[in-house]
Every structure is written in C-alpha cells, then in structure tokens.
gemmi code that builds the backbone of each chain (N, CA, C; Angstrom):
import gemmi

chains = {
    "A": [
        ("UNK", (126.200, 102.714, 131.805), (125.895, 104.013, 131.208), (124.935, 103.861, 130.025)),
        ("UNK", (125.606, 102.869, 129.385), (124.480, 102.955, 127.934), (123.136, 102.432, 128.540)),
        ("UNK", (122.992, 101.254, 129.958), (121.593, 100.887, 130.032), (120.897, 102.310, 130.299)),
        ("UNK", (121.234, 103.215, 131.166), (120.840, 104.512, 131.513), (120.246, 105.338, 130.431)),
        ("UNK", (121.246, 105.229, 128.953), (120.830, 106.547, 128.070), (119.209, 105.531, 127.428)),
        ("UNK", (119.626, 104.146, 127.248), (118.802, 103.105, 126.910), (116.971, 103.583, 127.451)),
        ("UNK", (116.836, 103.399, 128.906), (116.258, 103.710, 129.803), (115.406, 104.636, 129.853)),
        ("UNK", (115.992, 106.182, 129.789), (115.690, 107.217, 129.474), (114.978, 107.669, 128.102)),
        ("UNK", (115.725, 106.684, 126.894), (115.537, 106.672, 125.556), (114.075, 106.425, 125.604)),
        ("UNK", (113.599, 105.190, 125.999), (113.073, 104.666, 126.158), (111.606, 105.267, 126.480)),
        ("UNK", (111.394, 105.866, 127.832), (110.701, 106.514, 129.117), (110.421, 108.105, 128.148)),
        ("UNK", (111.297, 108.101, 127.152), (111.144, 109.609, 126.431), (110.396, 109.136, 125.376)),
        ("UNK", (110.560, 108.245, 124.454), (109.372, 107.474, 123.593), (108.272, 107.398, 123.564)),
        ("UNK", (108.320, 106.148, 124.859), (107.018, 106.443, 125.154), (105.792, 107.825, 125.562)),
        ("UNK", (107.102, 108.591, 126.841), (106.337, 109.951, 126.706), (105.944, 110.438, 125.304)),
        ("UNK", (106.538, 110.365, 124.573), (105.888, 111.398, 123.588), (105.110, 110.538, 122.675)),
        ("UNK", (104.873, 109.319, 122.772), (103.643, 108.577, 122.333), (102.633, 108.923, 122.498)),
        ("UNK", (102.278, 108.630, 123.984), (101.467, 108.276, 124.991), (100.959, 110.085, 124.804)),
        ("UNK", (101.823, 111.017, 124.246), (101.240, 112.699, 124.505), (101.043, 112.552, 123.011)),
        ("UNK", (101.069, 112.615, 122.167), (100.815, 112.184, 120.441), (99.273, 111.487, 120.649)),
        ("UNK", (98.753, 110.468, 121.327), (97.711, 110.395, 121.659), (96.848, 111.167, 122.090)),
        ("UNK", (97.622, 111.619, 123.342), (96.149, 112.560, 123.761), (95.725, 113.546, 123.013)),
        ("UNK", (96.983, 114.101, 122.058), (96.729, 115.109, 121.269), (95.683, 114.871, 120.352)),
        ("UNK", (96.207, 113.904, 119.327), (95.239, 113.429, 118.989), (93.208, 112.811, 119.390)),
        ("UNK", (93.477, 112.501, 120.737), (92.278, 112.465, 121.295), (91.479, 113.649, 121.551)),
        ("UNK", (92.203, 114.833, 122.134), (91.895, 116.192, 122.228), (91.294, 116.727, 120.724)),
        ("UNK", (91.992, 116.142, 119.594), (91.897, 116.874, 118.715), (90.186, 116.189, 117.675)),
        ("UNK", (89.777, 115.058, 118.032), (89.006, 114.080, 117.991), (87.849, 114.518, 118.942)),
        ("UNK", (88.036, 115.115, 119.702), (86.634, 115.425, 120.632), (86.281, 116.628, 120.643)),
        ("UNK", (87.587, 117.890, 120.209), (87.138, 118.999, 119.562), (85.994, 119.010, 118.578)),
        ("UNK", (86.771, 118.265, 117.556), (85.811, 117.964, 116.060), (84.556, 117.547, 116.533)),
        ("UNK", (84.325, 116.673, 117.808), (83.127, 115.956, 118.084), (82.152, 116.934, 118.727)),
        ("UNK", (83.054, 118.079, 119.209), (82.081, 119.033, 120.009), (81.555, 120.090, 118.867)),
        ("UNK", (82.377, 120.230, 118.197), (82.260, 121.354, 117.002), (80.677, 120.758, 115.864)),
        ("UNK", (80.917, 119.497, 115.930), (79.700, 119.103, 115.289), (78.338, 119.374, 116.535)),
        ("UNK", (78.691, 119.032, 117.543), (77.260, 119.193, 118.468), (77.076, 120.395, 118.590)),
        ("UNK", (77.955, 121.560, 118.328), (77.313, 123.047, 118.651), (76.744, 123.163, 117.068)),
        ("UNK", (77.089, 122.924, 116.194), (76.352, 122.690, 115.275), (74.766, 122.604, 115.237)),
        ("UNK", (74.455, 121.149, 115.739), (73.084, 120.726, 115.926), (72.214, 121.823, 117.269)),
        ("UNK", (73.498, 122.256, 118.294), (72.771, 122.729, 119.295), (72.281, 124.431, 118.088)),
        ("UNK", (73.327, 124.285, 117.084), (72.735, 125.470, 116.627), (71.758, 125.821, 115.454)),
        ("UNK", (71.187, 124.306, 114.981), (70.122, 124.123, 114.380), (68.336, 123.969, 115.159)),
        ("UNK", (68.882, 123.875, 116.501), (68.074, 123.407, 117.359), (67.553, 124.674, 117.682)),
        ("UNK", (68.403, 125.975, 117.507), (67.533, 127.079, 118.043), (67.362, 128.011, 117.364)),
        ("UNK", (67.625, 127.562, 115.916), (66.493, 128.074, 114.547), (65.856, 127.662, 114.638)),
        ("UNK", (65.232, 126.068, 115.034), (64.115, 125.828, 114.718), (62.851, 125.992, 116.375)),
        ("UNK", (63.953, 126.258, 117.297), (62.922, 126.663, 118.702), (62.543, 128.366, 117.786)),
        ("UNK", (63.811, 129.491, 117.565), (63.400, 130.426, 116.944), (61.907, 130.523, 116.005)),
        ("UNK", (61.873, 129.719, 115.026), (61.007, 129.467, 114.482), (59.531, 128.896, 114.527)),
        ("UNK", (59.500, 128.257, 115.914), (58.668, 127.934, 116.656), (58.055, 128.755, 117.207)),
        ("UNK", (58.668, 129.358, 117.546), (58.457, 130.615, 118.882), (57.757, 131.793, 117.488)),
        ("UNK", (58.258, 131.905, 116.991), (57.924, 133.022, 115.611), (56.072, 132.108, 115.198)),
        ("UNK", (55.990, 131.110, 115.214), (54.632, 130.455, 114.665), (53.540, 131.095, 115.719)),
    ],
    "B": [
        ("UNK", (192.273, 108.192, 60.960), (190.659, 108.833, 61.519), (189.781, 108.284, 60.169)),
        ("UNK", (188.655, 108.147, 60.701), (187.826, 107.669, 59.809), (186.610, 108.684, 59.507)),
        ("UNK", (186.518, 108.888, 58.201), (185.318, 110.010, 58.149), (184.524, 109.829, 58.592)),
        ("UNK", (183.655, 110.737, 58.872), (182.122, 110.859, 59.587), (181.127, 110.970, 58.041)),
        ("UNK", (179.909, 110.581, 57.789), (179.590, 110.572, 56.501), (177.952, 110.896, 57.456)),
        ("UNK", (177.386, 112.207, 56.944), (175.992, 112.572, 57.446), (174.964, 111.497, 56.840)),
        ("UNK", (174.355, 111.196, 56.992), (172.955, 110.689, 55.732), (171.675, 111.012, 56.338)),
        ("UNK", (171.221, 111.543, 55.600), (170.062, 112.480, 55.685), (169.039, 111.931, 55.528)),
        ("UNK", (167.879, 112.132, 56.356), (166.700, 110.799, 56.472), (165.836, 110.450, 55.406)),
        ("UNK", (165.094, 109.581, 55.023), (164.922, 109.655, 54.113), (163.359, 110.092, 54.093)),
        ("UNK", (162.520, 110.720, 53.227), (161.544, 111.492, 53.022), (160.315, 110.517, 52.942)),
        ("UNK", (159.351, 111.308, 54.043), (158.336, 109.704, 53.767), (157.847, 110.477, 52.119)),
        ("UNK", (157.382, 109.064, 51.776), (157.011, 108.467, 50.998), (155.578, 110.040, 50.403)),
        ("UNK", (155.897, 110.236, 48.815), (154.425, 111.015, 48.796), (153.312, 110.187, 48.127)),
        ("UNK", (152.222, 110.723, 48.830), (151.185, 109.836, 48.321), (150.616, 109.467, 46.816)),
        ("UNK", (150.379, 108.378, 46.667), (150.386, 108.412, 45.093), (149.067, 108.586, 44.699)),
        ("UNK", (148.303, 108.871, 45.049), (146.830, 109.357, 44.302), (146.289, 110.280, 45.373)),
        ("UNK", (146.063, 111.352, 44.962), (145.747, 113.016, 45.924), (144.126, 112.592, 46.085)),
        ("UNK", (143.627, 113.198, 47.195), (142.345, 113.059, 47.562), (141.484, 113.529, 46.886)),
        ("UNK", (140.489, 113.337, 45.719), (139.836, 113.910, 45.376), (139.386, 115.123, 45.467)),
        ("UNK", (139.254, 116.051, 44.498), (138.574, 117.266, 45.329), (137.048, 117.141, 45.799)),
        ("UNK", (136.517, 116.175, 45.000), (134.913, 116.147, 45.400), (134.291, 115.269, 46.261)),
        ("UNK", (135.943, 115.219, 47.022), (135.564, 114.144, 48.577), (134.933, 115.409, 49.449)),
        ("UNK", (135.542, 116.905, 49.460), (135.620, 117.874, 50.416), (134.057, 118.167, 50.468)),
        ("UNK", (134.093, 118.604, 51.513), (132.399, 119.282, 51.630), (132.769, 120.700, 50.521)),
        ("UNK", (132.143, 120.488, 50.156), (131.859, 121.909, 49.133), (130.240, 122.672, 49.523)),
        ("UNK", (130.109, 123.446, 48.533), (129.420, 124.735, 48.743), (127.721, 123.936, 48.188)),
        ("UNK", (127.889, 123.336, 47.156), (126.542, 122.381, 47.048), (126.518, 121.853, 48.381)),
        ("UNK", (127.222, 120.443, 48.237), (126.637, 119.771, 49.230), (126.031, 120.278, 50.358)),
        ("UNK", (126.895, 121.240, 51.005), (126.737, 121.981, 52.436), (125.100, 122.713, 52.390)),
        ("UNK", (124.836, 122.910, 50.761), (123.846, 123.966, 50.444), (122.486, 122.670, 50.927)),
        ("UNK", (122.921, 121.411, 50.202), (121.962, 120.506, 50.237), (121.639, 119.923, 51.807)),
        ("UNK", (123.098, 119.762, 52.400), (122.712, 119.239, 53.990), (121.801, 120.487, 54.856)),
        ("UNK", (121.760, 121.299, 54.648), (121.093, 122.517, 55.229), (119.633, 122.862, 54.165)),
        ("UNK", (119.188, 122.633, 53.389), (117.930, 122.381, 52.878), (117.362, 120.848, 53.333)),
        ("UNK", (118.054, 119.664, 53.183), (117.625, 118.594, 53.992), (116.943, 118.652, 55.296)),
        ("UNK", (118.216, 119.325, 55.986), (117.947, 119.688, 57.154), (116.406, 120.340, 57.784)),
        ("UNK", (116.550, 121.800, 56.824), (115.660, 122.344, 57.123), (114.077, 121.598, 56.501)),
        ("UNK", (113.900, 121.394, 55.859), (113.019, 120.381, 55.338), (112.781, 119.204, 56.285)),
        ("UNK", (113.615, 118.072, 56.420), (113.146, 116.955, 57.674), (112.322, 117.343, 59.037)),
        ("UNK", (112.752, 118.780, 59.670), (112.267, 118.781, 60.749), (110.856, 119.198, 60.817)),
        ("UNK", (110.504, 120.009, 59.758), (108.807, 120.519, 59.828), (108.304, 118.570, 59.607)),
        ("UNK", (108.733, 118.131, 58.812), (108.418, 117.050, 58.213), (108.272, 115.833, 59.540)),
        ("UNK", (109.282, 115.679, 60.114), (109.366, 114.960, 61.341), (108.203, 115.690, 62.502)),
        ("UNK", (108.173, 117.246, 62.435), (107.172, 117.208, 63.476), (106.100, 117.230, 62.974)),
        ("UNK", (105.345, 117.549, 62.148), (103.893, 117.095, 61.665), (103.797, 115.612, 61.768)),
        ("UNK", (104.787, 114.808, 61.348), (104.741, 113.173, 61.630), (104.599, 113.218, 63.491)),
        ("UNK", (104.971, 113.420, 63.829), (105.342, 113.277, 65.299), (103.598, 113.310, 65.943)),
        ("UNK", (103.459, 114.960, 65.670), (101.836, 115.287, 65.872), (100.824, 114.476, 65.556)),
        ("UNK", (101.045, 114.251, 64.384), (99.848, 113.197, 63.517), (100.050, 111.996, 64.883)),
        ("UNK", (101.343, 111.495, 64.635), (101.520, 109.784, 65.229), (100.746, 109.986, 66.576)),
        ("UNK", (101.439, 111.234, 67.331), (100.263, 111.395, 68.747), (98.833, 111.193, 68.813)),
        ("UNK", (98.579, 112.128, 67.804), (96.852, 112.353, 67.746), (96.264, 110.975, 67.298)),
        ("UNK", (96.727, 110.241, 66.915), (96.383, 108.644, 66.402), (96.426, 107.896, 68.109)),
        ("UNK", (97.320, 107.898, 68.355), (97.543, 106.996, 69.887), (96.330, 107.642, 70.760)),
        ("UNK", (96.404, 109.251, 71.198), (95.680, 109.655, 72.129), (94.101, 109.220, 71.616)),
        ("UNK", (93.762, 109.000, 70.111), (92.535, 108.722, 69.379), (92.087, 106.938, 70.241)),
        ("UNK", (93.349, 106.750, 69.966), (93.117, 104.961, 69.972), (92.950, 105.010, 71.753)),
        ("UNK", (93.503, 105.963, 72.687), (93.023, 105.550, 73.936), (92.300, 106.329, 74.138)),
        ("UNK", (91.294, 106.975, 73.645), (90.345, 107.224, 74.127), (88.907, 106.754, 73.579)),
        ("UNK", (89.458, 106.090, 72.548), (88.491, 104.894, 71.775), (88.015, 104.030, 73.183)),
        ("UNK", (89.353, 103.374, 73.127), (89.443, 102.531, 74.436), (88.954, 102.602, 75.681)),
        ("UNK", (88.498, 104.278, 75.871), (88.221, 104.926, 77.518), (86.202, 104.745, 77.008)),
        ("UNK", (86.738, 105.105, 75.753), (84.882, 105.095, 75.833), (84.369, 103.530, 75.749)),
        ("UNK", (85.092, 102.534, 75.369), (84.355, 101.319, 75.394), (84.684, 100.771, 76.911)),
        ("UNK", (84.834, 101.397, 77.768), (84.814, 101.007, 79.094), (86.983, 99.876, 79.882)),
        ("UNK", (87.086, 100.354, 78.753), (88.822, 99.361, 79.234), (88.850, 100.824, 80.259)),
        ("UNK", (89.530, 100.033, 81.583), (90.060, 100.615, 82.731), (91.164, 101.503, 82.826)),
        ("UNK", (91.263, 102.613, 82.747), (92.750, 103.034, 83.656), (94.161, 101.884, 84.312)),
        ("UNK", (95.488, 102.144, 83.058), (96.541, 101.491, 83.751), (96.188, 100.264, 83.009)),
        ("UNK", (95.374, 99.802, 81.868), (95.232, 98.185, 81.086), (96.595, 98.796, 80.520)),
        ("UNK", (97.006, 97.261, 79.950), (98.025, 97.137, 79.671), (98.134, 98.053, 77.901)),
        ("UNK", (96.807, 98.261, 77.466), (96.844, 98.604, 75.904), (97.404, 100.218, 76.247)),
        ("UNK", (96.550, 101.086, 77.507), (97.750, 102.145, 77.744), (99.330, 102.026, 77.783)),
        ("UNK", (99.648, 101.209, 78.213), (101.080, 101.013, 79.122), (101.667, 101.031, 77.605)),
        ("UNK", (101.135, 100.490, 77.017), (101.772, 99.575, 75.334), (101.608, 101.449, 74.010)),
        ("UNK", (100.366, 102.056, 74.424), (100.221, 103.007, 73.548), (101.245, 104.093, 74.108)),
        ("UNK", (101.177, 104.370, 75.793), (102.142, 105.488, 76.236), (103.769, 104.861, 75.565)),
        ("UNK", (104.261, 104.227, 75.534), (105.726, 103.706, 75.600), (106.008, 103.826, 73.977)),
        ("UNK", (105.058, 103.668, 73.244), (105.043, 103.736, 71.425), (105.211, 105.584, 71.665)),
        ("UNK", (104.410, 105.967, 71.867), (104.417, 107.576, 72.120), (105.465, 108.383, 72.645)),
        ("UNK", (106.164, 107.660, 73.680), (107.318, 107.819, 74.348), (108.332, 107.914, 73.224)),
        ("UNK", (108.425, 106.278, 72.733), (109.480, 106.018, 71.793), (109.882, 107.196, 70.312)),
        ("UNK", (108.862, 107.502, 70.176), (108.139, 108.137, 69.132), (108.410, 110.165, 69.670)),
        ("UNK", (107.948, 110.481, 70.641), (108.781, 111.878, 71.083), (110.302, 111.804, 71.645)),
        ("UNK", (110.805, 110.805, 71.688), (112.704, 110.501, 72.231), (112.727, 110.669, 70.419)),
        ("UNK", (112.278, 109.912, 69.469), (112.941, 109.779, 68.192), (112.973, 111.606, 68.095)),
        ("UNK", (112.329, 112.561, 67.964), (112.033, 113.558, 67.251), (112.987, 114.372, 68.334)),
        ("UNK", (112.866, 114.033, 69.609), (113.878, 114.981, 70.426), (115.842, 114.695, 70.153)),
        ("UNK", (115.564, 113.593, 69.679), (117.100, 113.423, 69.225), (117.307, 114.055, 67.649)),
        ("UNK", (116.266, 113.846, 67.073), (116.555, 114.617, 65.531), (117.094, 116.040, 66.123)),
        ("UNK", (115.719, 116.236, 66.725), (115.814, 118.123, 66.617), (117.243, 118.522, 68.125)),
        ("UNK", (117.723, 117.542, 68.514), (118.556, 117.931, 69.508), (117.935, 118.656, 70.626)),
        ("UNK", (117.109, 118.151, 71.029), (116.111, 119.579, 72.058), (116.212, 118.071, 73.793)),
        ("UNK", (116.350, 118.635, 74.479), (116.074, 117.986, 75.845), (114.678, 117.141, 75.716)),
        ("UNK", (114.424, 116.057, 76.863), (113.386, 114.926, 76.320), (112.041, 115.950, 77.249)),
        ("UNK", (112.893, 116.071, 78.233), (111.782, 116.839, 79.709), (110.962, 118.044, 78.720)),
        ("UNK", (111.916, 118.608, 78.311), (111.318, 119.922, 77.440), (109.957, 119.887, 76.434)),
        ("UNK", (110.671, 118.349, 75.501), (109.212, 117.802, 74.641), (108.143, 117.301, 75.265)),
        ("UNK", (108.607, 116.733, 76.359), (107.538, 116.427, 77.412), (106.822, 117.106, 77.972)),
        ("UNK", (107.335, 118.439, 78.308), (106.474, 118.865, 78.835), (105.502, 119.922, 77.706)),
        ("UNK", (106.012, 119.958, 76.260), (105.521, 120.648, 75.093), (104.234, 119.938, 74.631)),
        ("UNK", (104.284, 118.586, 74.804), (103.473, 117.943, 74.157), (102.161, 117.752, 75.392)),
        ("UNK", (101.407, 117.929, 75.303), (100.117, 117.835, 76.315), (99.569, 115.959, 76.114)),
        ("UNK", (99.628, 115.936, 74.950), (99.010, 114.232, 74.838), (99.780, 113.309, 75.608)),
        ("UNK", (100.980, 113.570, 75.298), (101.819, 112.329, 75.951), (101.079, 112.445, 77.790)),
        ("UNK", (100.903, 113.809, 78.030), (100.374, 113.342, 79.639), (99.202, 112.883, 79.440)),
        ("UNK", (98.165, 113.173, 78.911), (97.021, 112.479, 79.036), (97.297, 110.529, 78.562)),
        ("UNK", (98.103, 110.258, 78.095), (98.237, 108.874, 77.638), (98.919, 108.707, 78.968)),
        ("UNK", (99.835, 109.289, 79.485), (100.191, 109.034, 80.844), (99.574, 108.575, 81.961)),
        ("UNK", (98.567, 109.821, 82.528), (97.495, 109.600, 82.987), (96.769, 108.268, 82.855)),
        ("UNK", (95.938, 107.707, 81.958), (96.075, 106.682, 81.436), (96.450, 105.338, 81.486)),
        ("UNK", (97.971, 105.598, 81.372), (98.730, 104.449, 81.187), (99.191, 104.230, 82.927)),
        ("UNK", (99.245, 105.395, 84.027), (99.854, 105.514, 85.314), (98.834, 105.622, 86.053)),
        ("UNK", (97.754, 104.610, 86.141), (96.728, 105.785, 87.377), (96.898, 105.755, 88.493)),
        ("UNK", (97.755, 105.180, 89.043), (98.067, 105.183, 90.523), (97.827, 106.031, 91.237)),
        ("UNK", (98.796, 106.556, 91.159), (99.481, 108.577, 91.195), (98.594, 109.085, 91.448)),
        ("UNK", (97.467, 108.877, 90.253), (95.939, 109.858, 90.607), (94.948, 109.543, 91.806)),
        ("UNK", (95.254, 108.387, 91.730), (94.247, 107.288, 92.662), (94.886, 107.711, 94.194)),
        ("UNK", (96.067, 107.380, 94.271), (96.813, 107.797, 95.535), (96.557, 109.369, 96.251)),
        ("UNK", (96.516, 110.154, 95.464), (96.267, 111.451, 95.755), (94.664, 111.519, 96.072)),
        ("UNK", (93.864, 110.896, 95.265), (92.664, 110.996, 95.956), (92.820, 110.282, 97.202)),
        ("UNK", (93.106, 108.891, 97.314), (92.738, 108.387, 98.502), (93.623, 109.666, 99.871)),
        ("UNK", (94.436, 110.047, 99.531), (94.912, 110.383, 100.700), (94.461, 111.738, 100.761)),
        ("UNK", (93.676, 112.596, 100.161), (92.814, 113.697, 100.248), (91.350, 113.038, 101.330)),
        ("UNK", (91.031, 111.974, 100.549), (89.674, 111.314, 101.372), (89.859, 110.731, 102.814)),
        ("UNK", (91.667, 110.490, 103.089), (91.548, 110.018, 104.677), (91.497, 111.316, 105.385)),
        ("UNK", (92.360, 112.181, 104.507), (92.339, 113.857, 105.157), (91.325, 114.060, 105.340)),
        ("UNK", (90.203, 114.370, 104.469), (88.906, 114.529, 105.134), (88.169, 113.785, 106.104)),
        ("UNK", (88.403, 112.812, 105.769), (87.390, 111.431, 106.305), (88.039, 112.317, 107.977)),
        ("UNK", (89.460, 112.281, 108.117), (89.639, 112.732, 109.577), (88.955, 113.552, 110.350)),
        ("UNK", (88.675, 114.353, 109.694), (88.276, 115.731, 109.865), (86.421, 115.703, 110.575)),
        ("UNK", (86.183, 115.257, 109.103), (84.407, 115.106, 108.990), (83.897, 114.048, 109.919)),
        ("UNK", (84.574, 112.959, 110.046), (84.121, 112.073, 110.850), (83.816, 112.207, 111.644)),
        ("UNK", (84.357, 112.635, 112.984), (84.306, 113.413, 114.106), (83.301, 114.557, 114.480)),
        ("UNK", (83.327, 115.475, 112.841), (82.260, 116.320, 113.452), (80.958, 115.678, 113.292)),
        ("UNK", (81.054, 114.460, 112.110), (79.421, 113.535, 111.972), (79.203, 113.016, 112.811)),
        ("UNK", (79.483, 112.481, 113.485), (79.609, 112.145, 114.892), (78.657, 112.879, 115.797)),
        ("UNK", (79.671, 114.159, 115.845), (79.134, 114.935, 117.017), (77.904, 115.701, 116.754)),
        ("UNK", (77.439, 115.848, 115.474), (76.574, 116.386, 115.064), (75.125, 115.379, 114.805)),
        ("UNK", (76.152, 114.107, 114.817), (74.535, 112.966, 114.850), (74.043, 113.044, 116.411)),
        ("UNK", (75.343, 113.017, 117.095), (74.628, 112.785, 118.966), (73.935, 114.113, 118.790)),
        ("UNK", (74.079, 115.150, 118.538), (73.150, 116.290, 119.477), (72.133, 116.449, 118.397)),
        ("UNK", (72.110, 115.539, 117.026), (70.778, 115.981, 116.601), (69.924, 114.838, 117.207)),
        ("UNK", (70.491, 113.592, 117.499), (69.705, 112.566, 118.030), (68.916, 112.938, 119.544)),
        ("UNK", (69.755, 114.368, 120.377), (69.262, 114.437, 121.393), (68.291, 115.512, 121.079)),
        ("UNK", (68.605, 116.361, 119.939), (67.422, 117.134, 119.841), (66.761, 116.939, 119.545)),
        ("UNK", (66.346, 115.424, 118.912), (65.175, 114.991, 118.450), (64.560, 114.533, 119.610)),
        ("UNK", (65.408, 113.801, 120.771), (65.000, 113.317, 122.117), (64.001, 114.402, 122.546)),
        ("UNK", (64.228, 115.763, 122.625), (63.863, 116.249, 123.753), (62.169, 117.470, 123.143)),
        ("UNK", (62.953, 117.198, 121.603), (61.784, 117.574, 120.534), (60.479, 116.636, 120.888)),
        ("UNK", (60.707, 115.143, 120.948), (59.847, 113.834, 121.264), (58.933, 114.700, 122.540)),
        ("UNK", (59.839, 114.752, 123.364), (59.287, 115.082, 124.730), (58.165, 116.360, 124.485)),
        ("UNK", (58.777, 116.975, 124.153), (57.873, 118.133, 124.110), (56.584, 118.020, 123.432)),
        ("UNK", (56.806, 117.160, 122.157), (55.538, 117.035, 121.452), (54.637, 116.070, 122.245)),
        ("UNK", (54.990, 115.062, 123.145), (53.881, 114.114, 123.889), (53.511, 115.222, 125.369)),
        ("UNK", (54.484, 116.319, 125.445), (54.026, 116.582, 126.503), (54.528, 116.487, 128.190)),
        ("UNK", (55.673, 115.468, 127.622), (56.110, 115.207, 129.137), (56.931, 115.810, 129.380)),
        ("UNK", (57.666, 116.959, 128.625), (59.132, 117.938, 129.142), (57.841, 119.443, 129.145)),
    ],
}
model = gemmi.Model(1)
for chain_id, residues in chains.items():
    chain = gemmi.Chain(chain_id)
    for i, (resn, *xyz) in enumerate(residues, 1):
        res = gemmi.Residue()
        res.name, res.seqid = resn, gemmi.SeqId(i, " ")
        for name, pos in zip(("N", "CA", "C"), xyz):
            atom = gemmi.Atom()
            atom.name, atom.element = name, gemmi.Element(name[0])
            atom.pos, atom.b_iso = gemmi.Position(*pos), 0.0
            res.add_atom(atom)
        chain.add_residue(res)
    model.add_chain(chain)
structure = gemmi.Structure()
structure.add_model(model)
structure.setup_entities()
C-alpha cells in the first residue's frame, strides 16, 4: 500500500514539475513574442514614414 | 488538686531608639525628587540628541571619504547609538521600539551599519525584472535584427 501512495506521490511530482515548466516556458515565449510585435511595430512607423517621404 | 496558674506572654520587646522622623519622605524631599526629576529628562534628551547628531556626523564623515556600507566603524557607531537611546528609554520609562522608531538617525546609522537588507531587496527587484525584460530583449532584438534583414534587401534591391 504505502509503495502505491509512494508511486503515485511520486508520478504527481513530477506531473506538476514537468507542468511548472511549461508554464514557465509559455510564459518565456509570450515575453519573447511581446518584444517582436514590438519591433514588428516599429517597423511600420518607419515603412509609414517611408511611404509619407 | 493543684492550681492552674495563667502566665501571660510576655510583650515583645519595645524598640529602643524610634525611627527618625527625617528618615520619612517628607514634603521637601518629595518636592526635590520631582524637580530633579523634572529637570534630568529635558537634560538627558538634549544629551541624547546632541550624542546622535555627533555619531550620524561621524558616519557620514566616513560616507564621504569613501568607507563602504556595513565597515565595521558603522557596526561600532550604530551599537554606541543603540546603547545610548536604551540608556534614555529606561530613564524616561518609554518602550525601546517607540524611541526607535522617534528617532530618524538611529535608522540612517542603521542603514549604514546593515546594508544587506538594502542590497537584498535590490537584487531581488533586479531578478524580477531581469525576468521579465529579458525575454522581451530578446524578442525584440530577433525582429529588429529581421527588420533590418529585410530593410538590407530592399535597399540593394533584391526583395
């Protein structure tokens, strides 16, 4: 019985590691996208501005 | 039958020289412990103030000739300062937290004498950010690096 709760203990740990990561990874490539709409949105002030010349 | 004969206890003893009367607190003295009184404490806290403003003088002597945050001459000036607001909080009977928190110098000698505390709070404000910003520097270097890519192109002509 106890190897069982052991087992489970265990298999539940890790699950919520292994999901603590991705969260974290998710939350890491947000930030990474949030900076590129950024640039994508410097990129079309300066096409704007181009286009205005 | 044999009589019964009472005897009656015998009386302690009276004292042979009565207590002075001018042992008692009287109406002077009492007059004098309460002018003392009132007198020591203005007296003790202008000393108190002065003794601060001398220490906080001497470490910041010290801050301007370049000695570091947490040298030992803080550690040595906060603990004199310390010693020095416990003396005046036991005169005046007042809580230590209370003078502590009355007196503004003793924290700056604190500060000072503790920089950890301060140091710690920055660093862990700067990983908070660092988390944050990193990621978007990142993402904001790739798409300016590609908008410069495609900027390239356009200016030679080949997009």
């Amino acid at each position: 019985m106890k190897a069982i709760i052991a087992y489970f203990a265990g298999v539940l740990a890790i699950a919520v590691f292994l999901s603590q990561i991705l969260v974290a990874f998710t939350g890491v490539l947000a930030m990474v996208d949030f900076g590129s709409k950024i640039s994508g949105w410097i990129e079309k002030k300066f096409a704007a501005a181009r286009q205005a010349a | 039958m044999t009589e019964i004969t009472v005897v009656p206890a015998p009386e302690p003893p009276a004292p042979l020289v009565e207590a002075p009367v001018a042992m008692k607190p009287g109406v002077l003295s009492a007059f004098l412990h309460s002018s003392y009184q009132r007198v020591q404490k203005p007296i003790a806290r202008h000393a108190l103030k002065s003794d601060l403003s001398k220490l906080v003088s001497m470490a910041k002597d010290h801050e301007a000739n370049g000695l570091a945050a947490g040298h030992k001459y803080y550690c040595l000036l906060y603990k004199l300062a310390c010693e020095k607001a416990e003396d005046y909080a036991r005169l005046r009977g007042i809580d230590k937290q209370q003078l502590y928190a009355e007196l503004a110098s003793l924290e700056v000698l604190r500060k000072l004498a503790n920089p950890s505390a301060q140091h710690a709070k920055t660093g862990a404000l700067a990983v908070v950010l660092g988390i944050f910003l990193i990621p978007i520097a990142i993402g904001l270097g790739s798409g300016m690096v590609s908008v410069g890519y495609r900027w390239a192109l356009h200016i030679f002509g080949v997009h």
